[in-house]
C-alpha positions in Angstrom: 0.0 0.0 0.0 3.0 2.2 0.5 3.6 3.0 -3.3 -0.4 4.3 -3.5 -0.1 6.0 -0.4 3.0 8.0 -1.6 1.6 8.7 -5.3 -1.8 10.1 -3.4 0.6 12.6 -1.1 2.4 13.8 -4.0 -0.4 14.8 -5.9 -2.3 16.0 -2.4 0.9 18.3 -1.5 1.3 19.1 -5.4 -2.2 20.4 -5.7 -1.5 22.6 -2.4 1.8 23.9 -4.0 0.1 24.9 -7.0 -2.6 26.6 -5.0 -0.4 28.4 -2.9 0.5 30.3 -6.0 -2.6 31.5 -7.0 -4.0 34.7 -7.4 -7.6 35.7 -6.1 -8.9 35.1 -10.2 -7.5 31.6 -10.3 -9.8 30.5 -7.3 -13.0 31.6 -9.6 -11.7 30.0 -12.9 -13.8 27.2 -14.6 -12.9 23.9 -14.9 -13.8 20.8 -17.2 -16.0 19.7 -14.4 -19.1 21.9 -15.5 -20.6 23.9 -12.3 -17.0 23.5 -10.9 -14.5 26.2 -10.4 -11.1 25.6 -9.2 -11.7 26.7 -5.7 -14.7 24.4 -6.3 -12.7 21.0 -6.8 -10.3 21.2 -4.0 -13.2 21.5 -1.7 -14.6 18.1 -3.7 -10.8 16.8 -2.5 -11.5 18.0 0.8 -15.3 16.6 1.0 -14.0 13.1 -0.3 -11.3 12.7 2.5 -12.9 14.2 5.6 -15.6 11.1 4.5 -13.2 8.4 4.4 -11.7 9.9 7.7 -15.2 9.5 9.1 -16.1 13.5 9.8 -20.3 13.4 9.4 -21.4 14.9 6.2 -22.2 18.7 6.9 -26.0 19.2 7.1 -27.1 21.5 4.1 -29.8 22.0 1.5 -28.7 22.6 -2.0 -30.1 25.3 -4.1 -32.4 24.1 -6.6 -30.9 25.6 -9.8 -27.7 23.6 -10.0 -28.2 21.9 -13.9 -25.0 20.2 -13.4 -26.0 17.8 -10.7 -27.7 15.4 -12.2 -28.2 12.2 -10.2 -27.7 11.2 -6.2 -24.3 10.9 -6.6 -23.3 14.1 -7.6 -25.9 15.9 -5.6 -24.3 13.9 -2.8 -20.8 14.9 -4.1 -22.1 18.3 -4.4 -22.7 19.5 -0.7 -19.3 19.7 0.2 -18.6 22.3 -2.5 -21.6 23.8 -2.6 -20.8 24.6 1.2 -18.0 26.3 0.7 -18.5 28.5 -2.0 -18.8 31.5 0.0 -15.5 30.3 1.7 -12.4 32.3 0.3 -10.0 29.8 -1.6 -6.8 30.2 0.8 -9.1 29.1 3.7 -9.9 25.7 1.2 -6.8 25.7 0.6 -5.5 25.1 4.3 -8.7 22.7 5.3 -6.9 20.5 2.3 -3.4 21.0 4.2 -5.1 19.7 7.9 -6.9 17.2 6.1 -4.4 15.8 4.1 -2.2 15.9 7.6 -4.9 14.3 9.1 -4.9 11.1 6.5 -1.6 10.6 6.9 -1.1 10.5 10.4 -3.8 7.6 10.4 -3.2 5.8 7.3 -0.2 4.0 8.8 -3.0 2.1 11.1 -5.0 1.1 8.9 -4.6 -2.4 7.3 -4.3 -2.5 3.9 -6.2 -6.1 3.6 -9.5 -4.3 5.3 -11.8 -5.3 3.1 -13.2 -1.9 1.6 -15.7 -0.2 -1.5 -14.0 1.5 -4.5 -15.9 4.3 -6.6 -16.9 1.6 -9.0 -19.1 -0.1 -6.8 -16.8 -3.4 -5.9 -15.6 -4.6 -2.7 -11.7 -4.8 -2.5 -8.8 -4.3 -0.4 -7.6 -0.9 1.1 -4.9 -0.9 -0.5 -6.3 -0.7 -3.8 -9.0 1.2 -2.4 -5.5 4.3 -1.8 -4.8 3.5 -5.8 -8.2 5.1 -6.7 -7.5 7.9 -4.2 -4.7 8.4 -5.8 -6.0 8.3 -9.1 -8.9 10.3 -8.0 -6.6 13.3 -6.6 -4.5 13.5 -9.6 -7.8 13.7 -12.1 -9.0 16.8 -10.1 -5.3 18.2 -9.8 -5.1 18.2 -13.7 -8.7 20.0 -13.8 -7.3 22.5 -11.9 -3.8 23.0 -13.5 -5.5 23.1 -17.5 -7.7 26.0 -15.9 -5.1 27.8 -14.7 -3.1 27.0 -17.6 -0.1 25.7 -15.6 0.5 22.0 -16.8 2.4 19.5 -14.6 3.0 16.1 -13.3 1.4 14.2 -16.5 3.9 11.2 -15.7 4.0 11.7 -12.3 2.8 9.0 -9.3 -0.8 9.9 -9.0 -0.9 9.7 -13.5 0.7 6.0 -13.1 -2.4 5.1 -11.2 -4.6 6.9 -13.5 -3.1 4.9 -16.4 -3.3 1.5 -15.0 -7.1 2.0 -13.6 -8.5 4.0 -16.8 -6.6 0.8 -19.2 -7.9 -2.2 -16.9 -11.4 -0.5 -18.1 -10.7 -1.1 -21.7 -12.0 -5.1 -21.8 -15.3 -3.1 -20.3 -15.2 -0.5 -22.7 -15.3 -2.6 -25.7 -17.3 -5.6 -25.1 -19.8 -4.3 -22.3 -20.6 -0.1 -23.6 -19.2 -0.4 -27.3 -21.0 -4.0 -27.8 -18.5 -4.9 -30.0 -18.9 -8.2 -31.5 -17.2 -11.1 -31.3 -13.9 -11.5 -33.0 -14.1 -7.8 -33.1 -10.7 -6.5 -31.9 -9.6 -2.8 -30.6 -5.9 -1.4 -30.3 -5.1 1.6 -28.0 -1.9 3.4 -28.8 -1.0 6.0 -26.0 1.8 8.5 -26.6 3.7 11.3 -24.5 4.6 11.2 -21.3 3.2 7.6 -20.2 3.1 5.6 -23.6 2.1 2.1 -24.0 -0.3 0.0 -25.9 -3.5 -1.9 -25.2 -5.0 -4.6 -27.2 -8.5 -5.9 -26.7 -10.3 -8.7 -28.4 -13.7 -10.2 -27.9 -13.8 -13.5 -27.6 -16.6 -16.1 -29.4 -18.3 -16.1 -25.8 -19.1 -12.0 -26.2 -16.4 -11.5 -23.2 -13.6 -8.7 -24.3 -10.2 -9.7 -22.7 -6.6 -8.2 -22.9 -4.3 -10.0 -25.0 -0.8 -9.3 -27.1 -0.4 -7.8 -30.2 -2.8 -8.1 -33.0 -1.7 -8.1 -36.5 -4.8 -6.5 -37.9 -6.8 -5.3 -35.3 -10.5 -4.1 -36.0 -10.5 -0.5 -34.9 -6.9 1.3 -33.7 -6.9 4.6 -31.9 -4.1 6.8 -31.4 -4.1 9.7 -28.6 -1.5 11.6 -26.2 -2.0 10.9 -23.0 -3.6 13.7 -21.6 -6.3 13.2 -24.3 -6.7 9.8 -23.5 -7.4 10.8 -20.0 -9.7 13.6 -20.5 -12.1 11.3 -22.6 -11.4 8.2 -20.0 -12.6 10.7 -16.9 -15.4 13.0 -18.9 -13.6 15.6 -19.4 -14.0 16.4 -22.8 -15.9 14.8 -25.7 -14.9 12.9 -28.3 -15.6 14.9 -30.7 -13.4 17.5 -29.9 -10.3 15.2 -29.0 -7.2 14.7 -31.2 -7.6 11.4 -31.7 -6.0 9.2 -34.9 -8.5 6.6 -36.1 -7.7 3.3 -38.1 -10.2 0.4 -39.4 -14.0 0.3 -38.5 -15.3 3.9 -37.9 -18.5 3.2 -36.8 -16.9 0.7 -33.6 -14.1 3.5 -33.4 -17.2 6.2 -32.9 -18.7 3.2 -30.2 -15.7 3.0 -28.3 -14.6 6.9 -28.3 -18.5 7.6 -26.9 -17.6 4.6 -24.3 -14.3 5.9 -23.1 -15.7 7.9 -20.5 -15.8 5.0 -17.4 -15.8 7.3 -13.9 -18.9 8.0 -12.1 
């Protein structure tokens, strides 16, 4: 658990650097998220980890003209930055610093086998449970460094964990949201600062798997990895993403609509 635990403090204490640089526009500025601002998603940071450290959820009534919240979850996501919109951003900024002190100090207690829920829905272990926190953090420290336009850590700790969560979705992508059909066959090609390839095939059973290289795959689709992530967590649609397409266009179209996997 040590290695998740480190990548989610580096991006924590990265996001805090780069807020303690701001000036009083940058807290205002808005991000990918729509309804979000920047000050806006490091209060969502803090909301999420005062939870998992057990602090009650603050009792509050949302306004009612919010068009960005559009199910339970994100109304639910929504009261702890709703709550502190009215708070200046430097005072955000240092409930992320006791908060992110506050993790730490306990996170050495907890045991990494406790059986534990992930944002996807599935019981696993803490310790993977830290990789998504990880990978979590460093989604919403992006958000905030494009609106600010001050780029940074795309290969760092946090992005490793991105990469490996947002890939392990591709079998899910392609057979389960892209239905595509069996022998059907898709090939990722990720370039910049974490590169690699992914190749998915569905089998004769309908059940899309990972496998080695394929000689002629059905559909190949070639992205930076930024891009990659900004389809793979919402952040932009496909339509608007530089994105190199080879083979079938009309599975292509299936699996860029698809990409999009976090809640």
């Amino acid at each position: 658990m040590a290695g998740h635990v480190a990548a989610y403090e580096h991006t924590v204490r990265s996001t805090i650097a780069l807020a303690e640089a701001f000036e009083a526009a940058d807290w205002e500025r808005p991000t990918e998220c729509p309804g979000w601002s920047v000050r806006d998603q490091i209060s969502h940071i803090v909301g999420v980890e005062r939870l998992v450290l057990g602090d009650p959820l603050p009792e509050h009534t949302l306004p009612g003209d919010l068009p960005h919240v559009r199910n339970d979850m994100g109304r639910f996501n929504e009261i702890a930055v709703d709550i502190r919109r009215s708070v200046p951003g430097p005072k955000v900024l240092d409930e992320l610093r006791d908060t992110l002190n506050r993790r730490l100090a306990e996170l050495p207690d907890v045991d990494p086998d406790r059986p534990t829920r992930l944002p996807n829905g599935r019981m696993d272990t803490y310790t993977r449970f830290m990789a998504f926190r990880a990978f979590d953090c460093w989604t919403h420290e992006q958000d905030i460094r494009r609106a600010v336009g001050r780029p940074g850590n795309l290969a760092s700790p946090g992005a490793e964990r991105a990469h490996e969560i947002l890939t392990g979705s591709l079998p899910y992508v392609v057979g389960k949201l892209a239905a595509a059909a069996p022998g059907q066959s898709v090939t990722l090609e990720i370039t910049g600062p974490l590169r690699g390839t992914s190749h998915v095939v569905v089998g004769d059973d309908g059940r899309a798997v990972r496998t080695d290289a394929i000689a002629a795959p059905t559909v190949t689709l070639r992205m930076d990895w930024e891009t990659y992530a900004r389809l793979a967590c919402g952040r932009v649609p496909a339509a608007s993403a530089a994105v190199t397409i080879g083979g079938d266009p009309d599975l292509a179209r299936r699996v860029l609509a698809a990409l999009s996997v976090t809640p």
